[in-house]
C-alpha positions in Angstrom: -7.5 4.9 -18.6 -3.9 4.7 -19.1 -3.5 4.1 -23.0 0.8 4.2 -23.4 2.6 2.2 -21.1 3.3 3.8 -17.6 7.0 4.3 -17.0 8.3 5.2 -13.3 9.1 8.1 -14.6 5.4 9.2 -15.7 4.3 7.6 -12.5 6.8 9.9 -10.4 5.9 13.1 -12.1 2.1 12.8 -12.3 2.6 11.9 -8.2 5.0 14.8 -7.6 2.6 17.5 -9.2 -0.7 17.0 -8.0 -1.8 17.3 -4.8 -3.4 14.4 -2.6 -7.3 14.6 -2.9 -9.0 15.8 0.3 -9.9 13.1 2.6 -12.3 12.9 5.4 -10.5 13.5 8.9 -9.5 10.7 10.4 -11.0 8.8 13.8 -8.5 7.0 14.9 -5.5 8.0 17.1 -3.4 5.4 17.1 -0.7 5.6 14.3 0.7 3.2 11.9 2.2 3.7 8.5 2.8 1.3 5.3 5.0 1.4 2.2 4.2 1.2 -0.8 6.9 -0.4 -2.7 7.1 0.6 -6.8 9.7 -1.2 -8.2 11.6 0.6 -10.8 11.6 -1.4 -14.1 10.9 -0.6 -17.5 7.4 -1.6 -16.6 7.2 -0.8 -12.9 5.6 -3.1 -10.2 4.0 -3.2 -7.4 5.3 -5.2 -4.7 2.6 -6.5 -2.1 2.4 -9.1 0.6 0.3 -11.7 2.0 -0.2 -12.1 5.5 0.5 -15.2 7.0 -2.8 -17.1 8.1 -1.3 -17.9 11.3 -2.0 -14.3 12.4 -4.6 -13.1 14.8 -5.3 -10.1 13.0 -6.0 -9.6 8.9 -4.5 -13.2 8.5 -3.8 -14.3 5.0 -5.0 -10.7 3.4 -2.8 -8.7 0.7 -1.3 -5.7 2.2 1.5 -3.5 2.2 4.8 -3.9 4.5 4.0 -1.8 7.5 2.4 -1.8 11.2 2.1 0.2 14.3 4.5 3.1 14.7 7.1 2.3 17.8 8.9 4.8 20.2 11.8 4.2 18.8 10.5 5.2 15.4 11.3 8.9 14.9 8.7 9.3 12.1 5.9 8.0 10.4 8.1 7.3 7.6 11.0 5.7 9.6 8.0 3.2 10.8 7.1 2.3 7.3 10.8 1.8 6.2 11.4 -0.3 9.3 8.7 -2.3 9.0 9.7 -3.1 5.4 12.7 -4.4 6.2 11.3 -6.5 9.0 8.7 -8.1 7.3 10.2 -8.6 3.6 13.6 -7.8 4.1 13.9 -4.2 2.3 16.9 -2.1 3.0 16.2 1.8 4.2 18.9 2.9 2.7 17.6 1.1 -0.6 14.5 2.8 -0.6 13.3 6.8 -2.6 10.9 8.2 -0.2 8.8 10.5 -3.2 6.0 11.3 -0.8 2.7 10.1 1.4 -1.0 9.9 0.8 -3.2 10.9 3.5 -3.7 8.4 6.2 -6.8 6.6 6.6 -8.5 4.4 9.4 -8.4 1.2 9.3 -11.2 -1.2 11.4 -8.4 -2.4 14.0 -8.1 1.4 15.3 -5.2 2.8 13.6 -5.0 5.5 11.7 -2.5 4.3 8.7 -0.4 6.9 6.5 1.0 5.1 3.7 4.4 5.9 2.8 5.1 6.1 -1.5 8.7 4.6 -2.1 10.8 3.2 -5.1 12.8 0.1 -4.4 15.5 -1.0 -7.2 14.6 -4.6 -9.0 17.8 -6.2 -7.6 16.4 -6.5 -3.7 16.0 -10.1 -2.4 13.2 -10.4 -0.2 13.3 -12.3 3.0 9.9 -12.8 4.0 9.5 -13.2 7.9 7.3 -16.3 8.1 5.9 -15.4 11.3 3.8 -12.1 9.6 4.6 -12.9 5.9 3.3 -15.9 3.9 4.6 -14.7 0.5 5.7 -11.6 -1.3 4.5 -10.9 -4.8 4.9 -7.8 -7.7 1.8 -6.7 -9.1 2.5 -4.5 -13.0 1.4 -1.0 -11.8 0.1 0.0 -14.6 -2.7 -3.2 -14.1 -2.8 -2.0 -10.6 -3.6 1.5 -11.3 -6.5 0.4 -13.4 -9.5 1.7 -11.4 -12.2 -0.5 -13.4 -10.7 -3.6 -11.6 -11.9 -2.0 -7.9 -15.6 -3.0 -7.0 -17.5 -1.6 -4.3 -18.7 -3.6 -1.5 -20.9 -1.9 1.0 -20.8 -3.6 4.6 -23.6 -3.1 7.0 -21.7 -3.0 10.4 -22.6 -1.5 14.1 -20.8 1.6 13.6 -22.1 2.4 10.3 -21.7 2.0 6.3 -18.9 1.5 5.1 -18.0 0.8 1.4 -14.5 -1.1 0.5 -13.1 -2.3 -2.4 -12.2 -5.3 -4.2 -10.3 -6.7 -6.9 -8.1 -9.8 -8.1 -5.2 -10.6 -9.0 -3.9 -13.9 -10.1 -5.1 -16.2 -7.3 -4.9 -13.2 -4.7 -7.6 -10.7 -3.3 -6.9 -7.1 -2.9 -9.6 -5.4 -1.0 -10.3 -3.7 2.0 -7.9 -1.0 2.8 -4.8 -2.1 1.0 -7.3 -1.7 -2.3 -8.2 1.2 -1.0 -5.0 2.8 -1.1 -4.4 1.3 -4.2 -7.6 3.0 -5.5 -6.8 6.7 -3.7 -3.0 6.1 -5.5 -4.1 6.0 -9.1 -6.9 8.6 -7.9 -4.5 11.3 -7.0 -2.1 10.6 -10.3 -5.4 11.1 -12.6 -5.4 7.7 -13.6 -9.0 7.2 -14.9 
């Protein structure tokens, strides 16, 4: 449990010095990435998306910016930052690339590396309304909090598998953008 308030700058140290916990290897071969946008503040945020319910895919979820990498995407990180700035408008050039977590699956075949990154407090975001219904900021110190992830175990064809929940205002977080969330404040020993 965090007891002082988290600062970017606790947040960036307790990230840069420990290691990612191990993961299981991942199935998947095709490779996407997301970014997880901290916003640097005095009390740092969070910045998340929801996915516009027109969508044949995830539609209306929380998630990160981010999608399938492209050829003309030189790195995994490269297809996080560009995907950024197409769905919600985020500058490259205006992002801190501090580091990545290990990738996970995720159940539409990908195997997702998410991509840590600070973003000034100054950015406008443009939210593409064909992928993007709104853009919000979570505190990260609230999001960080691992008593507000609950386990769900799903029963499906291919085997258990547990994801994780929460709420946020009027939004769910769960699946694998809780997930990430959860494996974040994981690896920073946030208890």
């Amino acid at each position: 449990m965090i007891h002082n308030e988290l600062t970017i700058d606790d947040f960036l140290s307790r990230f840069q010095m420990l290691r990612p916990r191990s993961r299981t290897p991942t199935r998947n071969l095709r490779q996407a990435a997301v970014l997880i946008p901290i916003v640097r503040r005095p009390t740092p945020g969070l910045l998340l998306t929801q996915r516009s319910p027109r969508l044949r895919k995830h539609a209306g979820q929380v998630a990160f910016p981010g999608g399938a990498v492209d050829a003309s995407d030189a790195s995994l990180v490269d297809a996080a930052l560009r995907e950024a700035r197409e769905e919600v408008g985020i500058p490259s050039q205006r992002v801190e690339i501090v580091g990545v977590l290990p990738a996970v699956d995720s159940v539409s075949g990908f195997q997702v590396t998410p991509v840590v990154g600070i973003i000034p407090p100054d950015l406008h975001y443009h939210a593409c309304e064909d992928e993007v219904a709104s853009v919000f900021e979570m505190p990260l110190q609230e999001a960080l909090r691992l008593g507000r992830y609950h386990p769900l175990d799903i029963k499906r064809r291919d085997g258990d598998r547990r994801v994780w929940l929460s709420w946020y205002q009027h939004y769910m977080v769960w699946g694998m953008t809780a997930g990430i969330i959860r494996e974040l404040a994981l690896q920073i020993g946030i208890r």
